[in-house]
C-alpha positions as MATLAB code, in Angstrom:
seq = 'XXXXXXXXXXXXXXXXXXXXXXXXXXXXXXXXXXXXXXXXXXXXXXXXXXXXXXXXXXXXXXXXXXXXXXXXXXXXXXXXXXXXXXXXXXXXXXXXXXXXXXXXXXXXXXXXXXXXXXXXXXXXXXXXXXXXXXXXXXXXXXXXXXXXXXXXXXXXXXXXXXXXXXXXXXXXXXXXXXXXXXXXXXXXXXXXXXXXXXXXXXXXXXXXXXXXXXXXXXXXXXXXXXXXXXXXXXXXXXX';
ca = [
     121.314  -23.323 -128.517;
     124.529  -21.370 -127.882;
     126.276  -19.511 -130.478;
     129.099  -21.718 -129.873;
     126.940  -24.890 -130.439;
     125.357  -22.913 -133.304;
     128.764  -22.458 -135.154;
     130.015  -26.081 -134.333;
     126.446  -27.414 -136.074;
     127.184  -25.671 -138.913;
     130.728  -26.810 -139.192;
     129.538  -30.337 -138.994;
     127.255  -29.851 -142.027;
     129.747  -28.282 -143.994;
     132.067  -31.461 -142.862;
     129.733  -33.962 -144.187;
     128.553  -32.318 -147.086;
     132.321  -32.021 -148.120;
     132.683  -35.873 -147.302;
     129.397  -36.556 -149.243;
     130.784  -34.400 -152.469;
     134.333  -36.011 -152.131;
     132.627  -39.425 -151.993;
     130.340  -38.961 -154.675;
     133.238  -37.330 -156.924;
     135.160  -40.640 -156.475;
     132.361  -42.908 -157.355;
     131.907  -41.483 -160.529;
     135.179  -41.567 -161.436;
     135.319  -45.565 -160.740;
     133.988  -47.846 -163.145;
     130.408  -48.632 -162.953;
     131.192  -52.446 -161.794;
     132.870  -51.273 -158.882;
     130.260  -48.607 -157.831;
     128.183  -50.376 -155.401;
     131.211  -51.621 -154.033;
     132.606  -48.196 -153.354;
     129.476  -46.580 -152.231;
     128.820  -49.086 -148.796;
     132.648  -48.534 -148.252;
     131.834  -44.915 -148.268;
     128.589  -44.796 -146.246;
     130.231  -47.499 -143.655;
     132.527  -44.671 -143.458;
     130.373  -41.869 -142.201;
     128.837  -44.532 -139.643;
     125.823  -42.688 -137.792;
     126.506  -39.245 -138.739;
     124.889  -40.947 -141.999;
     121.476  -39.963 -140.769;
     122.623  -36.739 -139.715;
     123.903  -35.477 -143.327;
     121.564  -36.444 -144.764;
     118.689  -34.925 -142.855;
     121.173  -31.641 -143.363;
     120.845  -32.187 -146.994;
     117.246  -32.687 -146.890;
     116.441  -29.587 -145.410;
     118.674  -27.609 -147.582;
     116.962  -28.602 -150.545;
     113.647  -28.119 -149.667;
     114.811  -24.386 -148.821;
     116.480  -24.292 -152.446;
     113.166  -25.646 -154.006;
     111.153  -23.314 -152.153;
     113.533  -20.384 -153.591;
     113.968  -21.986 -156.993;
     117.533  -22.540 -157.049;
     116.980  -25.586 -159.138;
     120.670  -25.527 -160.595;
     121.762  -25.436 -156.942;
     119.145  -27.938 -156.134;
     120.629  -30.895 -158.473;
     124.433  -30.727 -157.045;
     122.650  -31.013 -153.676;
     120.586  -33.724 -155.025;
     123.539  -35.628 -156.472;
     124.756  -35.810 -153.107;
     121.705  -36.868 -151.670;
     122.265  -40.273 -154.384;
     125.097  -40.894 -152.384;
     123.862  -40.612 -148.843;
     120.924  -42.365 -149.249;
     121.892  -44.512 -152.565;
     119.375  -47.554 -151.839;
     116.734  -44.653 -151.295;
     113.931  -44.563 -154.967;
     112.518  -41.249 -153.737;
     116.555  -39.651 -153.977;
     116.762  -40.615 -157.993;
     113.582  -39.407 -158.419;
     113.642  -36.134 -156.674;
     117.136  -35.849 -158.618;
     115.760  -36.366 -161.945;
     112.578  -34.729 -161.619;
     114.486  -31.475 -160.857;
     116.734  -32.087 -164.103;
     113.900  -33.087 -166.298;
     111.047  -30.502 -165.648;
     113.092  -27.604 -163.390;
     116.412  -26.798 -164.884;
     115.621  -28.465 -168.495;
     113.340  -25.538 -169.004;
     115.708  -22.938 -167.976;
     117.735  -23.641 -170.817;
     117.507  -20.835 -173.993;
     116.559  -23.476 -176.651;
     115.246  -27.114 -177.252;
     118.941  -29.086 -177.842;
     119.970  -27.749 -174.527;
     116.680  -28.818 -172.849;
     117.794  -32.438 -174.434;
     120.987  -32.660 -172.234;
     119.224  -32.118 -169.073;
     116.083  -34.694 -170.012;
     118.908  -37.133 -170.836;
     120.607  -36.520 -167.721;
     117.660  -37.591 -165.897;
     117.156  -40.129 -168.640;
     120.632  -41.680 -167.583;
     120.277  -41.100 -163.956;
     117.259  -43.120 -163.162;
     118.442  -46.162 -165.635;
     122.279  -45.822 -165.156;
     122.728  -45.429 -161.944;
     119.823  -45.044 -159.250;
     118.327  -48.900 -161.411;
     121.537  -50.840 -160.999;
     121.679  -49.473 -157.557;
     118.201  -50.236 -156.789;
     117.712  -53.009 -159.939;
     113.888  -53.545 -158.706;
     112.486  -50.593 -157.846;
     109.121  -50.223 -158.935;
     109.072  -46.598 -158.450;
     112.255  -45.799 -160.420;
     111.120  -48.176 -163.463;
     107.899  -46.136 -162.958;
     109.322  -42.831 -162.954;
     112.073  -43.718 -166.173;
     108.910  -45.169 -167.790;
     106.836  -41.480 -167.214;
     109.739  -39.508 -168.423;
     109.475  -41.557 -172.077;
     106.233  -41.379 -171.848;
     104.895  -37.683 -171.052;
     108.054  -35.788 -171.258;
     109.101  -37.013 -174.503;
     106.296  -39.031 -175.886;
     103.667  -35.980 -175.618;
     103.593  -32.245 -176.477;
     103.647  -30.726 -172.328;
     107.012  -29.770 -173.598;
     107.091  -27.305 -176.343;
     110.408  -28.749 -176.946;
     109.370  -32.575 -177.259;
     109.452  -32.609 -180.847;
     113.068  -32.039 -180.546;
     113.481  -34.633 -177.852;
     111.620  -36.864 -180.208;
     114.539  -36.495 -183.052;
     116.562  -36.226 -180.976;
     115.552  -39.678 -179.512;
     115.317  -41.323 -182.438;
     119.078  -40.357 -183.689;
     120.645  -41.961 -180.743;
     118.084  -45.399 -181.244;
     119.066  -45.373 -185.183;
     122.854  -45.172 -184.156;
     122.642  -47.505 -180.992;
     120.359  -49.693 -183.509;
     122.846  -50.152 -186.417;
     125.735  -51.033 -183.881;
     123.647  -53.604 -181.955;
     124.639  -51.622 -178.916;
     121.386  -51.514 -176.706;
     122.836  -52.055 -173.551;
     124.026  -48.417 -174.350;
     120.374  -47.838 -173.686;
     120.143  -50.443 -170.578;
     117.744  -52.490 -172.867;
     118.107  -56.099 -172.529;
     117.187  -57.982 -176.615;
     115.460  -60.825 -175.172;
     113.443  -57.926 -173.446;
     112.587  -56.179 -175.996;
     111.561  -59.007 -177.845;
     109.136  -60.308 -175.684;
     107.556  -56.533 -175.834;
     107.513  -56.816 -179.255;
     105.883  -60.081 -179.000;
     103.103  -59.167 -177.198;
     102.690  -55.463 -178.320;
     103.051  -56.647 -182.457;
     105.311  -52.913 -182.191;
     108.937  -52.592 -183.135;
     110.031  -49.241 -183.437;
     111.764  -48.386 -180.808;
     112.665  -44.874 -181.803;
     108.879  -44.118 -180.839;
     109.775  -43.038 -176.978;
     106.216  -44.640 -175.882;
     107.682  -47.884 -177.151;
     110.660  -47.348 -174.331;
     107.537  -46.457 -171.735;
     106.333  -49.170 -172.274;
     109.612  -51.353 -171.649;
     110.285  -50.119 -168.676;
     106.742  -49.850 -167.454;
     106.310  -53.831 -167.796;
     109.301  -54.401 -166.073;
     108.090  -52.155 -163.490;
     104.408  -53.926 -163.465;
     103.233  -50.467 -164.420;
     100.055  -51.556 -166.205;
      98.599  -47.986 -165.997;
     101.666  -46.608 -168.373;
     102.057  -49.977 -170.604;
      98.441  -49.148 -171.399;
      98.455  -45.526 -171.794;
     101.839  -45.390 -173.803;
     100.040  -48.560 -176.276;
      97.305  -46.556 -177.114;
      99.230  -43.590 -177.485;
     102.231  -45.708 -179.486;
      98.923  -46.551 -181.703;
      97.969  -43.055 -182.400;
     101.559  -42.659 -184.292;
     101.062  -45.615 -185.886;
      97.445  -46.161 -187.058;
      98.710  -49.514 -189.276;
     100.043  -51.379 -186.285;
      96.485  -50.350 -184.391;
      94.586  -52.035 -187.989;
      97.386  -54.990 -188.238;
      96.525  -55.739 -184.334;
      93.186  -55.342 -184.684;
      92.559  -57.695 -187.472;
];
C-alpha cells in the first residue's frame, strides 16, 4: 500500500471513530425510550462503512488489551456498543474490562464499587433492553452477582457486598425495583420456588437473572451458595 493510501486509511478510521463517539455521545444523552430508536438511525447512517469501523475498532482493542491500556480499552469498547449494538459479545467484552481490568486498578474497595456497577448497569441497562433475550448477557449479569460479588476472588467483595445491600435496602423501602431492572412478579416467582427472599444476598440476584437466562448451571451454583449464608432457609427447605 502507498503512503498516500496509508494516510487516507488512517484518516478514514479516525472519521468513523469520531462518528461512532459523536453517535454514542448523543444516545446517551436521549432518554432511554428513545435509544433504540436513535441507534438504527445512527448505524443506517454509516451504511457499509459499518463493517469497516468496526473491524477498525476491533483491532485497536485487541492491541490495547494486549498492552493493558484497560482505561483506554473501555472508551473504545463503549464505542464498539454502538457499532455493533445488537452484538452480546460487545456488552460483554465492555463489562468484563470494567469489572475485572480497570475495577482493580482503583486504590481502594468503594472505588472498585463504581466500576463493578458500571458493568453492573451496562449489561442490564443498556446492552439487555437492546438485546432483551440474550442468553449470554443474562448469563454474564448473572456471573458478575454471582462470583464477583457473591464470592471472595475479590479482596474487595465484602465491600461490594454492603455496598450491595445499601442500594437493595433503599431501592426496597421505596418499592423502586425497576431501579434495579427487576420485574415483582419476577421475583416472586423466584421466591416461590427458591423459599429465599433476601434479595440483598447478590446470589439471590444470580439467580434472577440466571433463570431468566435458562442458566441452570448458575441458578444451581448461586442456591447452594445463597444456602451457605443462610443455613435456616437450607433446614426450612429441607424439612
Amino acid at each position: 500500500m502507498s503512503r498516500r493510501r496509508r494516510l487516507g486509511a488512517v484518516a478514514l478510521a479516525a472519521l468513523l471513530l469520531g462518528l461512532a463517539a459523536a453517535g454514542q455521545f448523543l444516545l446517551r444523552a436521549r432518554r432511554p425510550d428513545s435509544a433504540p430508536a436513535l441507534t438504527e438511525g445512527a448505524l443506517a447512517a454509516l451504511g457499509g462503512l459499518r463493517s469497516i469501523a468496526a473491524e477498525v475498532v476491533w483491532f485497536r482493542a485487541d492491541r490495547l488489551q494486549d498492552e493493558g491500556r484497560y482505561v483506554e480499552l473501555a472508551q473504545l469498547a463503549h464505542t464498539l456498543t454502538f457499532l455493533e449494538p445488537h452484538t452480546p459479545e460487545v456488552w460483554s467484552y465492555a463489562a468484563w474490562n470494567l469489572a475485572y481490568n480497570i475495577s482493580v486498578m482503583m486504590p481502594d474497595a468503594e472505588s472498585r464499587w463504581r466500576w463493578v456497577e458500571a458493568a453492573i448497569r451496562l449489561l442490564r441497562d443498556e446492552g439487555l433492553r437492546l438485546n432483551p433475550r440474550s442468553p449470554e448477557l443474562l448469563r454474564e449479569l448473572a456471573w458478575l452477582f454471582e462470583l464477583k460479588i457473591g464470592t471472595n476472588l475479590d479482596a474487595a467483595a465484602p465491600t461490594y457486598r454492603r455496598l450491595w445491600r445499601e442500594k437493595v435496602e433503599d431501592v426496597r423501602r421505596r418499592a423502586a425495583w425497576e431501579e434495579l431492572g427487576m420485574d415483582p412478579r419476577e421475583m416472586a416467582r423466584v421466591e416461590q420456588a427458591t423459599g429465599f427472599d433476601d434479595w440483598g444476598d447478590p446470589f439471590l440476584s444470580a439467580i434472577y437473572w440466571a433463570a431468566k437466562g435458562n442458566c441452570r448451571d448458575i441458578v444451581q451454583q448461586s442456591v447452594r451458595l445463597y444456602e451457605k449464608n443462610h443455613p435456616d432457609s437450607a433446614k426450612a427447605k429441607a424439612e
